[in-house]
CHARMM internal coordinates of N, CA and C (Angstrom, degrees):
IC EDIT
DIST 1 N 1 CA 1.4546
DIST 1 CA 1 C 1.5248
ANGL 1 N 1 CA 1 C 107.43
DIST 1 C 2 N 1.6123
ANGL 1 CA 1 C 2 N 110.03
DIHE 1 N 1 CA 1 C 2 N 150.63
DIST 2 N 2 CA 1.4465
ANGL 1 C 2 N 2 CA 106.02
DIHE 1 CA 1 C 2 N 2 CA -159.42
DIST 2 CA 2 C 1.6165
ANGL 2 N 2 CA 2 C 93.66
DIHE 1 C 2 N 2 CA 2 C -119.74
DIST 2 C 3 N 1.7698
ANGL 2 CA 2 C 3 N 136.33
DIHE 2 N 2 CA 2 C 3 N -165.59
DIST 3 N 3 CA 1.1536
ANGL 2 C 3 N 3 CA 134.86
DIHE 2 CA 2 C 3 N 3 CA 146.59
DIST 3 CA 3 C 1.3605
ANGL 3 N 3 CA 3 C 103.96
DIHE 2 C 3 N 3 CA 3 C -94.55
DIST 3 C 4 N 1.1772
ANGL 3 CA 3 C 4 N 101.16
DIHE 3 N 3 CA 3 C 4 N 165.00
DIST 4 N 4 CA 1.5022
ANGL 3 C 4 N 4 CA 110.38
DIHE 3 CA 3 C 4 N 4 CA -173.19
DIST 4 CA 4 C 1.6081
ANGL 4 N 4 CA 4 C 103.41
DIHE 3 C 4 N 4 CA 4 C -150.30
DIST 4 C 5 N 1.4153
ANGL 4 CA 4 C 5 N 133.67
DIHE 4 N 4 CA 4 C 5 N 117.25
DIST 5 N 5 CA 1.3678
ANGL 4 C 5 N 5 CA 135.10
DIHE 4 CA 4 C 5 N 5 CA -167.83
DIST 5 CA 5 C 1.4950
ANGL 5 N 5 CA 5 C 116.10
DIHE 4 C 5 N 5 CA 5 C -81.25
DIST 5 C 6 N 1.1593
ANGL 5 CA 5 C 6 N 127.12
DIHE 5 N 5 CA 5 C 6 N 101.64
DIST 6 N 6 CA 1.4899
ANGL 5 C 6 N 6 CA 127.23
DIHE 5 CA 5 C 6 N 6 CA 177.93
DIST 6 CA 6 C 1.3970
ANGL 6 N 6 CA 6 C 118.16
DIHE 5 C 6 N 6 CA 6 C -78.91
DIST 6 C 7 N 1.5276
ANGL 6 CA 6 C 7 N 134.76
DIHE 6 N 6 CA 6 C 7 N 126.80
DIST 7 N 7 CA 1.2294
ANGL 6 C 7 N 7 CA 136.58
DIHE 6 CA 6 C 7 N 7 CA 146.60
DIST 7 CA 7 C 1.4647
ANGL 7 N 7 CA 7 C 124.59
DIHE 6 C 7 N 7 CA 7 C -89.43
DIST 7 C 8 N 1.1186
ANGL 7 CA 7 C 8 N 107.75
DIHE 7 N 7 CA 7 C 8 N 169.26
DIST 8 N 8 CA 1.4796
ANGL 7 C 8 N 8 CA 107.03
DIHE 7 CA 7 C 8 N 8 CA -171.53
DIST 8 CA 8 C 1.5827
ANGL 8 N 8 CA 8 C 99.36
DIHE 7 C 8 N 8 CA 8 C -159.26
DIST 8 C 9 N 1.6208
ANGL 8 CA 8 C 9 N 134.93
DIHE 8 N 8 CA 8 C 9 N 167.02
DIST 9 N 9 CA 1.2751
ANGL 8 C 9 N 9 CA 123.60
DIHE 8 CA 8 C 9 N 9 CA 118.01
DIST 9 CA 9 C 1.1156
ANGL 9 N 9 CA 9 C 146.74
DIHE 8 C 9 N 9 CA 9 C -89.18
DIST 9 C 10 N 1.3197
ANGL 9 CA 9 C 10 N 141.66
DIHE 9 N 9 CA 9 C 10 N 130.98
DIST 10 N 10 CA 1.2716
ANGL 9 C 10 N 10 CA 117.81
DIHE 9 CA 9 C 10 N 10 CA 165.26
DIST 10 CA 10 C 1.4768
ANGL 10 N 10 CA 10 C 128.95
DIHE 9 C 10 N 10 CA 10 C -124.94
DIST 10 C 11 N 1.3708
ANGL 10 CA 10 C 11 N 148.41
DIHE 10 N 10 CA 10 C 11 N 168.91
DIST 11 N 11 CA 1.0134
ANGL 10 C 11 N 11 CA 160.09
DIHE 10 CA 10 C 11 N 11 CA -153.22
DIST 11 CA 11 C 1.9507
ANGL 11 N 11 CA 11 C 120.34
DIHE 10 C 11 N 11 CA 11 C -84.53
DIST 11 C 12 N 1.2398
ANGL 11 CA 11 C 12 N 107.54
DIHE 11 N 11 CA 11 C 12 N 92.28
DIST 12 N 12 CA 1.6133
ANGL 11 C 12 N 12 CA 86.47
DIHE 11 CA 11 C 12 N 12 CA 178.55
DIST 12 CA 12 C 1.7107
ANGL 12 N 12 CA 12 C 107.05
DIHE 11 C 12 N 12 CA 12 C -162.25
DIST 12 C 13 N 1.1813
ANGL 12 CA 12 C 13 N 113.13
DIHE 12 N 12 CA 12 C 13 N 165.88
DIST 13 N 13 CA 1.1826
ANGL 12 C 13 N 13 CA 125.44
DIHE 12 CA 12 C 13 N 13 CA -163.49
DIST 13 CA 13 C 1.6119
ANGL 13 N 13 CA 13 C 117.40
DIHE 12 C 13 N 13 CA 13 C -60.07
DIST 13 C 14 N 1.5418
ANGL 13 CA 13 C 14 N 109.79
DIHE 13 N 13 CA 13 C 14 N -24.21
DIST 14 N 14 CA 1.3816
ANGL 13 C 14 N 14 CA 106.05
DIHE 13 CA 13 C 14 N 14 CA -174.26
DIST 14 CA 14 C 1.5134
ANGL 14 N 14 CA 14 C 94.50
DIHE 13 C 14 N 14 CA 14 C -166.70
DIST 14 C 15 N 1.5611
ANGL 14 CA 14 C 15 N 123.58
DIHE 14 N 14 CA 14 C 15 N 161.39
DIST 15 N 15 CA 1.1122
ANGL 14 C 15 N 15 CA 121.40
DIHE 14 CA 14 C 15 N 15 CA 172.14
DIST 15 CA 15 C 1.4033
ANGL 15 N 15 CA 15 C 131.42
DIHE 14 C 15 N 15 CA 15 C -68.41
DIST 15 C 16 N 1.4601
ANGL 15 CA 15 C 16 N 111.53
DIHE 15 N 15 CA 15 C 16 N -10.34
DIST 16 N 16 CA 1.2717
ANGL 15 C 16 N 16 CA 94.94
DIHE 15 CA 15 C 16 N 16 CA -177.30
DIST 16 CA 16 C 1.5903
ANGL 16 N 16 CA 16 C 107.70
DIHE 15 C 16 N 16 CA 16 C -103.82
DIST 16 C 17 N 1.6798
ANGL 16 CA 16 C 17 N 102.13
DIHE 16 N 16 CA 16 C 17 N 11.13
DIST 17 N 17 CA 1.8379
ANGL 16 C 17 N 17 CA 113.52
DIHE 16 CA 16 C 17 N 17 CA 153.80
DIST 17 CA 17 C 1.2556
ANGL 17 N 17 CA 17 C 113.95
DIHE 16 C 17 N 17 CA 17 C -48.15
DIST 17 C 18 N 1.7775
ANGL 17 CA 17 C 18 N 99.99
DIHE 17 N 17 CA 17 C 18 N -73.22
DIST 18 N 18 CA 1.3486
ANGL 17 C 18 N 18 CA 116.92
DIHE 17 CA 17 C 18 N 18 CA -178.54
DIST 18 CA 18 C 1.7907
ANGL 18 N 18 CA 18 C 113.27
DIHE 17 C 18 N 18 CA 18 C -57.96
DIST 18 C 19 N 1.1691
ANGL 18 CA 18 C 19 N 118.07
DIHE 18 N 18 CA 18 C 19 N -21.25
DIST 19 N 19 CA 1.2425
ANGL 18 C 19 N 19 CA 106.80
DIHE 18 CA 18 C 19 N 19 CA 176.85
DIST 19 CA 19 C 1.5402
ANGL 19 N 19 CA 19 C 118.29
DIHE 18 C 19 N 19 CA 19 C -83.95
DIST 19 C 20 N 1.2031
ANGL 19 CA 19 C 20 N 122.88
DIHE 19 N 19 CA 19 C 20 N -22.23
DIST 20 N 20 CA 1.4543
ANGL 19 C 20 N 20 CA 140.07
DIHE 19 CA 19 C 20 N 20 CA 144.11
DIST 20 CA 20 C 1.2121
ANGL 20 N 20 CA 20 C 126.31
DIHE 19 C 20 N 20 CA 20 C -23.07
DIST 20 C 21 N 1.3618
ANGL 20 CA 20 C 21 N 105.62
DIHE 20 N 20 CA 20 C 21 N -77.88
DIST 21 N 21 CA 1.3345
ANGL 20 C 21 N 21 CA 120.14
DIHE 20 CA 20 C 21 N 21 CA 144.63
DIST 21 CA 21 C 1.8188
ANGL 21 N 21 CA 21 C 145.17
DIHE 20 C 21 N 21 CA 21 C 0.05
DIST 21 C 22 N 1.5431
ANGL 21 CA 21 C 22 N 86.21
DIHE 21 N 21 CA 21 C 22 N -85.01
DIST 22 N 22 CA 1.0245
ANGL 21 C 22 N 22 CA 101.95
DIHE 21 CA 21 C 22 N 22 CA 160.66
DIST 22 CA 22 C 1.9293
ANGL 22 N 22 CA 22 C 133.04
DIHE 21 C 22 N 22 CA 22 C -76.95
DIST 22 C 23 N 1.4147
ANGL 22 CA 22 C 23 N 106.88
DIHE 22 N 22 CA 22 C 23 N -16.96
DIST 23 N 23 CA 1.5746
ANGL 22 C 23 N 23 CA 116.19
DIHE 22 CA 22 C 23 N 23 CA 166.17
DIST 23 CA 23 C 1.4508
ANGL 23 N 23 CA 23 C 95.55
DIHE 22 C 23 N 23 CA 23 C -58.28
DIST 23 C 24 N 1.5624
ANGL 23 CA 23 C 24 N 113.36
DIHE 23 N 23 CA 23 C 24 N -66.99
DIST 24 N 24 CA 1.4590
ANGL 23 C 24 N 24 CA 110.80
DIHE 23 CA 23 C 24 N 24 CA -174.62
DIST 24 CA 24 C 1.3688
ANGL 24 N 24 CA 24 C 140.77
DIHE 23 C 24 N 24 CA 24 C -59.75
DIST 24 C 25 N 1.6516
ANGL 24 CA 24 C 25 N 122.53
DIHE 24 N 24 CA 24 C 25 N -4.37
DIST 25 N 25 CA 1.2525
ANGL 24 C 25 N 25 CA 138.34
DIHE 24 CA 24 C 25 N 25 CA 172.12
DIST 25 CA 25 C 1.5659
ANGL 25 N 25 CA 25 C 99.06
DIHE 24 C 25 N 25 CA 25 C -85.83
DIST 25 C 26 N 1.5747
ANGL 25 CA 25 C 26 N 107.53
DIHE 25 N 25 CA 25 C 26 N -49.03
DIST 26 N 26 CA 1.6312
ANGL 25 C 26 N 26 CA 106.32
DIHE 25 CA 25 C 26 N 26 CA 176.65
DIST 26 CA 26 C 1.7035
ANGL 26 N 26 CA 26 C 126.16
DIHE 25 C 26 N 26 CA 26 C -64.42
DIST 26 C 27 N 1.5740
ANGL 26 CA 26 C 27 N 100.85
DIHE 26 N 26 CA 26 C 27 N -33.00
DIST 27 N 27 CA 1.3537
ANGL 26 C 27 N 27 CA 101.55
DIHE 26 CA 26 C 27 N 27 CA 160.81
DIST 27 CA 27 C 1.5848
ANGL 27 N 27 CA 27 C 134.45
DIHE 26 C 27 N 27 CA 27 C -44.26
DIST 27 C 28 N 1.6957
ANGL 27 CA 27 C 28 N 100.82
DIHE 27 N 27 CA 27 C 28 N -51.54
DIST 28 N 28 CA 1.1175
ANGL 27 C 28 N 28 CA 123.82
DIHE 27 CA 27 C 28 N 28 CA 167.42
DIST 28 CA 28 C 1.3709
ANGL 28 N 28 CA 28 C 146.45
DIHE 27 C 28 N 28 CA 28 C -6.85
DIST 28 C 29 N 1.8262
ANGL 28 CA 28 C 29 N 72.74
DIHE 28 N 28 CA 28 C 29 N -78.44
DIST 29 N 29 CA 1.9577
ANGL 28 C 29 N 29 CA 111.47
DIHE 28 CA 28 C 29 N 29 CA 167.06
DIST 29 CA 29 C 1.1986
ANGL 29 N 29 CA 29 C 110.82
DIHE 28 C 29 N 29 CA 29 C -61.81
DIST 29 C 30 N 1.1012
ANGL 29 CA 29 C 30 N 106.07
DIHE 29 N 29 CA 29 C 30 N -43.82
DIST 30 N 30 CA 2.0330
ANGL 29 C 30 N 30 CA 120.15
DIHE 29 CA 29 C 30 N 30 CA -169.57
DIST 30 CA 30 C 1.0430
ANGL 30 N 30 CA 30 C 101.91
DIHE 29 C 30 N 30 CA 30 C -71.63
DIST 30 C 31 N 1.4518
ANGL 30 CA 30 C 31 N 133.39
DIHE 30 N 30 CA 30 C 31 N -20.92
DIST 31 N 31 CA 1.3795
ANGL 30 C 31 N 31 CA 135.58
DIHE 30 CA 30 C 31 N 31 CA -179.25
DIST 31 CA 31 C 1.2934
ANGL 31 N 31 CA 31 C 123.63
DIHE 30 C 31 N 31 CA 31 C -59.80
DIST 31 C 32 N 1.6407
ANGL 31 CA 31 C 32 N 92.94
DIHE 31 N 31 CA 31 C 32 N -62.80
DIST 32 N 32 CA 1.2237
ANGL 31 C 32 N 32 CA 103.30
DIHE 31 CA 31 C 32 N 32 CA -164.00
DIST 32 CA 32 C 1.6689
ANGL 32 N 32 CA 32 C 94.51
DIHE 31 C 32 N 32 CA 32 C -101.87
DIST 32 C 33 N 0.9917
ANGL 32 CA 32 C 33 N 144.44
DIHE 32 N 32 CA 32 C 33 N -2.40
DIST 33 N 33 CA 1.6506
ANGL 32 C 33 N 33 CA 133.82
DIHE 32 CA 32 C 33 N 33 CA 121.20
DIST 33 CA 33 C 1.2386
ANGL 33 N 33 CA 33 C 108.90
DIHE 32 C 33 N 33 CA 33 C -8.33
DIST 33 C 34 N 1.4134
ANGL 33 CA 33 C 34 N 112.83
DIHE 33 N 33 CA 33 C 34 N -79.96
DIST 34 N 34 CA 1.8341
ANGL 33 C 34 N 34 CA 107.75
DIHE 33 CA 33 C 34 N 34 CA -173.92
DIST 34 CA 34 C 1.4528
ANGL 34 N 34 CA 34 C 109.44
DIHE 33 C 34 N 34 CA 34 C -58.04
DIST 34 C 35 N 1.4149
ANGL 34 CA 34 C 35 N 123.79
DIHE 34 N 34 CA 34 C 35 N -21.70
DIST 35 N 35 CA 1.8534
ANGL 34 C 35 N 35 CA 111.08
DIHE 34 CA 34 C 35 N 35 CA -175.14
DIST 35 CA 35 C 1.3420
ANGL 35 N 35 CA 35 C 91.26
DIHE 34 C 35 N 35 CA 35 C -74.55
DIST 35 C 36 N 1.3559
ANGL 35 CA 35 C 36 N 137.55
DIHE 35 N 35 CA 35 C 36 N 7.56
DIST 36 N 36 CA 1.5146
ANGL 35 C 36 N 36 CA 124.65
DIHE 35 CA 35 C 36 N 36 CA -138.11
DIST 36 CA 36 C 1.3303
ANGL 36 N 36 CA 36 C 150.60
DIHE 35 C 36 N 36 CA 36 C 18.87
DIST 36 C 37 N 1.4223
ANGL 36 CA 36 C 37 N 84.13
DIHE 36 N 36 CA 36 C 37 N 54.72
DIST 37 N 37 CA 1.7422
ANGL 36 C 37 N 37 CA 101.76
DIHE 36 CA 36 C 37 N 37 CA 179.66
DIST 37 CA 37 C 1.4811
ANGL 37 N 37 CA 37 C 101.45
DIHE 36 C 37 N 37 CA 37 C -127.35
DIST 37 C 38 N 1.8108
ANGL 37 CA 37 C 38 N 107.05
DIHE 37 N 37 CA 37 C 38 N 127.02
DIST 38 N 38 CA 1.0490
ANGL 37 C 38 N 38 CA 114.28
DIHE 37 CA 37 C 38 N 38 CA -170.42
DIST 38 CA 38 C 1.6325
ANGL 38 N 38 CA 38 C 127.21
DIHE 37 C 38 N 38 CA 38 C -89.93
DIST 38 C 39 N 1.5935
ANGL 38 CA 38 C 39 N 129.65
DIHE 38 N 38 CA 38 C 39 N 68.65
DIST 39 N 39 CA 1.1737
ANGL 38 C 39 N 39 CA 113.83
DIHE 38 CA 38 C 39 N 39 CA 171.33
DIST 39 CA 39 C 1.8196
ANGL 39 N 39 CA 39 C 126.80
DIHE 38 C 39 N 39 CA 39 C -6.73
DIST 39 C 40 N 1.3742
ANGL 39 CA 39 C 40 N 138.81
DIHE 39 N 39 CA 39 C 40 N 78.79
DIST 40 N 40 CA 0.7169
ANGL 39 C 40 N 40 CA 127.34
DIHE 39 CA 39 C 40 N 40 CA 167.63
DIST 40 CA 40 C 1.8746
ANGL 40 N 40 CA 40 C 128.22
DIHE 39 C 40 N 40 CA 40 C -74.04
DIST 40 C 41 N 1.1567
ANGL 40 CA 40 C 41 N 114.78
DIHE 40 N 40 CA 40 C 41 N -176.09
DIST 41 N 41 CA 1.9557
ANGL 40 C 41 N 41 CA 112.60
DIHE 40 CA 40 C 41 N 41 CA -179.45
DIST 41 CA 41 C 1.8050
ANGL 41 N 41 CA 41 C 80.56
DIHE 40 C 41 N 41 CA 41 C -76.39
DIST 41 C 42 N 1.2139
ANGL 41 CA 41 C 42 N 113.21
DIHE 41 N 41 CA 41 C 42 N -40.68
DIST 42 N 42 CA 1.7827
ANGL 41 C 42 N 42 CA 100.67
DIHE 41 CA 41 C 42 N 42 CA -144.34
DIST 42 CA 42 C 1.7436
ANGL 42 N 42 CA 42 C 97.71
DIHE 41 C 42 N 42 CA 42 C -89.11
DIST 42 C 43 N 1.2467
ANGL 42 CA 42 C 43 N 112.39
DIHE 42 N 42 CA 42 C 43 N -2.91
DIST 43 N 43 CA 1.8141
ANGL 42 C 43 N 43 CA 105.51
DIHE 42 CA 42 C 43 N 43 CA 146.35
DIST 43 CA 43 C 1.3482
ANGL 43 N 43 CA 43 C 129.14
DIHE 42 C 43 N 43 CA 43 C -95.15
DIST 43 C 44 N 1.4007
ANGL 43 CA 43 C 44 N 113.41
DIHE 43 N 43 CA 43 C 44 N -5.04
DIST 44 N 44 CA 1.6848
ANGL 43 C 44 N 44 CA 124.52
DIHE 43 CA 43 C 44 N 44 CA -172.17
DIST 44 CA 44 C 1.5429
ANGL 44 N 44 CA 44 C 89.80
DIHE 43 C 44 N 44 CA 44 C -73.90
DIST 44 C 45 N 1.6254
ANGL 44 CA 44 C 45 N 110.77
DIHE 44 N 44 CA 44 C 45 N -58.82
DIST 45 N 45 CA 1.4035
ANGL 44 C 45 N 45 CA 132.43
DIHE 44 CA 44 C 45 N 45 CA 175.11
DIST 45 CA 45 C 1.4006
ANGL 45 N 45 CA 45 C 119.04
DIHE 44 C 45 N 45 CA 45 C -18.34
DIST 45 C 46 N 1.7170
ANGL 45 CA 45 C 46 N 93.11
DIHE 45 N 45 CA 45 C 46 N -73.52
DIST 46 N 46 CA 1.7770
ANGL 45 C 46 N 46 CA 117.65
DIHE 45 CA 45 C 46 N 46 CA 175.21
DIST 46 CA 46 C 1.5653
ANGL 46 N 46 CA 46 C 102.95
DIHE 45 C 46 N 46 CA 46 C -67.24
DIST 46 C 47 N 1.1081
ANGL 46 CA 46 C 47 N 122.46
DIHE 46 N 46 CA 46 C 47 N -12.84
DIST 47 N 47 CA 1.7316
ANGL 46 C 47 N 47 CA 103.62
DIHE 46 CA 46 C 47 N 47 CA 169.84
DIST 47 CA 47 C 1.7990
ANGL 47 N 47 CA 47 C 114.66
DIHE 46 C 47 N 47 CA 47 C -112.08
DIST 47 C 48 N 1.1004
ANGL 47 CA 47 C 48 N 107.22
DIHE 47 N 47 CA 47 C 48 N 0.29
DIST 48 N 48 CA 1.5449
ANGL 47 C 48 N 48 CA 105.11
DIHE 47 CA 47 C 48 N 48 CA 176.87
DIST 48 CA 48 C 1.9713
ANGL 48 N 48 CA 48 C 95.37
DIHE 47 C 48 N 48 CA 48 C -99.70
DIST 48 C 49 N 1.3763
ANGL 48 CA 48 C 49 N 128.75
DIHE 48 N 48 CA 48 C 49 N -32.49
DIST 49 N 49 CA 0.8563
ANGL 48 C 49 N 49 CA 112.96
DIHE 48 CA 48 C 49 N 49 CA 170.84
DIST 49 CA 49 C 1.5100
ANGL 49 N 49 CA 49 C 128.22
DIHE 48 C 49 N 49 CA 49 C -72.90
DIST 49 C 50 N 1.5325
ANGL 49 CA 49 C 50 N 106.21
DIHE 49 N 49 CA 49 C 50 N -26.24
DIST 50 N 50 CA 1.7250
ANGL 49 C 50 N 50 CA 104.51
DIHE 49 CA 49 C 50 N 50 CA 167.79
DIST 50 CA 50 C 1.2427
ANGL 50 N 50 CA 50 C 116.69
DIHE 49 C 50 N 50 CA 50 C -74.80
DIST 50 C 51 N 1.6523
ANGL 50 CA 50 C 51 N 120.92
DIHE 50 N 50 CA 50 C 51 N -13.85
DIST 51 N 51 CA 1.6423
ANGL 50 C 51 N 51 CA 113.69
DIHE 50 CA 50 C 51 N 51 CA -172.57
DIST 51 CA 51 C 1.8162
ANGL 51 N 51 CA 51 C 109.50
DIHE 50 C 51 N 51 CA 51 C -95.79
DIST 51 C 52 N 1.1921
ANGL 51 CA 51 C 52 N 100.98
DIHE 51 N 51 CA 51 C 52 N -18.39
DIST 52 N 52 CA 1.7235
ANGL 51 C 52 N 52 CA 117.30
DIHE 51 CA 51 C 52 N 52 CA -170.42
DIST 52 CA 52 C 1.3540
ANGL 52 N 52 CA 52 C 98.61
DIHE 51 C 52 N 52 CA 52 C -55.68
DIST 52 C 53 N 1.2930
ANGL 52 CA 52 C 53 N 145.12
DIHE 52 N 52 CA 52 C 53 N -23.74
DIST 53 N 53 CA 1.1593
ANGL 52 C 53 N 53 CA 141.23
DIHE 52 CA 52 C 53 N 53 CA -165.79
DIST 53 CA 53 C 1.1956
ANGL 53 N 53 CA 53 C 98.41
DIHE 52 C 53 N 53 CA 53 C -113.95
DIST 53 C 54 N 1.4031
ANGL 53 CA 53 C 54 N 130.09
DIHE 53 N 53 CA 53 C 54 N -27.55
DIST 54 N 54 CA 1.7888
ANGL 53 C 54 N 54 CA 132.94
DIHE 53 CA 53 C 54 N 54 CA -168.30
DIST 54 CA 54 C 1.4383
ANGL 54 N 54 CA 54 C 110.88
DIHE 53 C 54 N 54 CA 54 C -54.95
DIST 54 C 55 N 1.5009
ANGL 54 CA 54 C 55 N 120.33
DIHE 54 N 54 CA 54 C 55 N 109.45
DIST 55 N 55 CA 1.6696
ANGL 54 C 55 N 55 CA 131.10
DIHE 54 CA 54 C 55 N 55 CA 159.61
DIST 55 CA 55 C 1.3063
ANGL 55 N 55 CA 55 C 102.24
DIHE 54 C 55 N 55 CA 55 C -16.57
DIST 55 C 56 N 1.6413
ANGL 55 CA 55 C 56 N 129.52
DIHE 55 N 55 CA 55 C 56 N -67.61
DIST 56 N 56 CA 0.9222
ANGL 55 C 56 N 56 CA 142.00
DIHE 55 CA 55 C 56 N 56 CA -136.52
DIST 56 CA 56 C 1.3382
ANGL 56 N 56 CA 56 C 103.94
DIHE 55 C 56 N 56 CA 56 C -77.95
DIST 56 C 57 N 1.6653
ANGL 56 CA 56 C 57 N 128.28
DIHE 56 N 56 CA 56 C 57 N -40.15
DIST 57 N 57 CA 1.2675
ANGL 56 C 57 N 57 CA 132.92
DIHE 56 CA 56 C 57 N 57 CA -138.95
DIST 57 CA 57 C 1.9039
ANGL 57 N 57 CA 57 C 85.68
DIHE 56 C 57 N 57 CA 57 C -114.45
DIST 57 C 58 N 1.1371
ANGL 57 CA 57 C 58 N 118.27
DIHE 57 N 57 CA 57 C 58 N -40.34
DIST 58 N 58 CA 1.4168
ANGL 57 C 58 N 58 CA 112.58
DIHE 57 CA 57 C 58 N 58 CA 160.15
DIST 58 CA 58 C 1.6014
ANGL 58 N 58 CA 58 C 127.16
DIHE 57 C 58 N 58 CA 58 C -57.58
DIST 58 C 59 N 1.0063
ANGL 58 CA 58 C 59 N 93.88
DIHE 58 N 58 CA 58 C 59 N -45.12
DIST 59 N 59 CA 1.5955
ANGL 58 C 59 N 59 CA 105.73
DIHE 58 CA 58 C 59 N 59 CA 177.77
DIST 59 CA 59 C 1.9267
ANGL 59 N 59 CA 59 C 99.66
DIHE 58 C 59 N 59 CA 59 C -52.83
DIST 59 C 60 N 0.9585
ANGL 59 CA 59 C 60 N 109.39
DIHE 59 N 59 CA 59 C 60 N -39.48
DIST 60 N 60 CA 1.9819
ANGL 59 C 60 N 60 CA 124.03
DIHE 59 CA 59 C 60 N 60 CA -165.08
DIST 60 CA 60 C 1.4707
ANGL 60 N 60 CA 60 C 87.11
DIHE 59 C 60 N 60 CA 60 C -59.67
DIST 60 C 61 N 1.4619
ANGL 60 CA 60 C 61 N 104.09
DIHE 60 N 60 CA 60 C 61 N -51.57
DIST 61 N 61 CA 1.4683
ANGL 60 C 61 N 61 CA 107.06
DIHE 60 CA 60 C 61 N 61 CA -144.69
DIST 61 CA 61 C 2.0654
ANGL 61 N 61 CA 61 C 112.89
DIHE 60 C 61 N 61 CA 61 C -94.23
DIST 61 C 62 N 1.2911
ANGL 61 CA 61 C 62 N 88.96
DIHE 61 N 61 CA 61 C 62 N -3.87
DIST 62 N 62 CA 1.2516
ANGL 61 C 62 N 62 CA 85.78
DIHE 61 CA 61 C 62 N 62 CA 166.17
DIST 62 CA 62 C 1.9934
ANGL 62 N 62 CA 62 C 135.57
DIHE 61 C 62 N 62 CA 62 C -69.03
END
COOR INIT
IC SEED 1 N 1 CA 1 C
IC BUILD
């Protein structure tokens, strides 16, 4: 398995929102890298598709 660099856009008031943001998604990965557990795309996948419907996680994001 290789890295693979994802872009995206997303929505926010100023850049150093979005740069926030994105420190903290990269933190993330890097995190749990050291527990040695590998954030892969094909669990980001399986967890954005189980949360997309979640009351809870919509409700946050409204």
């Amino acid at each position: 398995m290789k890295g693979f660099e994802i872009r995206f856009n997303v929505y926010a008031e100023t850049q150093e929102e979005a740069d926030r943001a994105s420190h903290a998604l990269r933190s993330f990965v890097d995190g749990k890298a050291r527990q040695g557990v590998a954030v892969t795309a094909d669990k980001i996948f399986r967890a954005v598709e189980r949360w997309k419907d979640s009351y809870m996680v919509n409700n946050y994001l409204k």
